[in-house]
C-alpha positions, 0 to 999 in steps of 0.5 A: 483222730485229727484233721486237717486241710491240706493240698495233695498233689496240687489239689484241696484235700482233707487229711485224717492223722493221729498225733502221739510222738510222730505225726500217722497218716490215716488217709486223705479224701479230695474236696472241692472249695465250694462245698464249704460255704462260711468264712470259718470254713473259708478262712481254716483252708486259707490257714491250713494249706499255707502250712499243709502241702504234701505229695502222696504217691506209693501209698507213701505221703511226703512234705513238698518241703522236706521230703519226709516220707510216712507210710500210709495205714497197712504197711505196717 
């Protein structure tokens, strides 16, 4: 299992992902700024949400650029 910093629906999360042929959303949690307090934590969520914005809506997550849909876990 993988993770990263992403923004989700205009808001700072963390992603949990596994990487094979394509790209399986395990999840998200919502996360505040301030609970990461050294500049490696600081400078991973600058580097991370540059490249990370997706929108989660129907159990569904999709890039704001493409509008790639992936289903969440358990369906299927």
């Amino acid at each position: 299992m993988d993770w990263c910093f992403a923004i989700i629906n205009g808001k700072l999360a963390e992603v949990y992902f596994e990487k094979k042929k394509n790209i399986k959303f395990l999840g998200h949690c919502f996360v505040k700024k301030s609970e990461f307090l050294t500049k490696r934590e600081q400078q991973q969520i600058k580097v991370d949400t540059k490249k990370v914005r997706l929108t989660y809506k129907d159990e569904k997550y999709a890039d704001e650029k493409f509008s790639s849909l992936d289903k969440s876990p358990g369906e299927g």
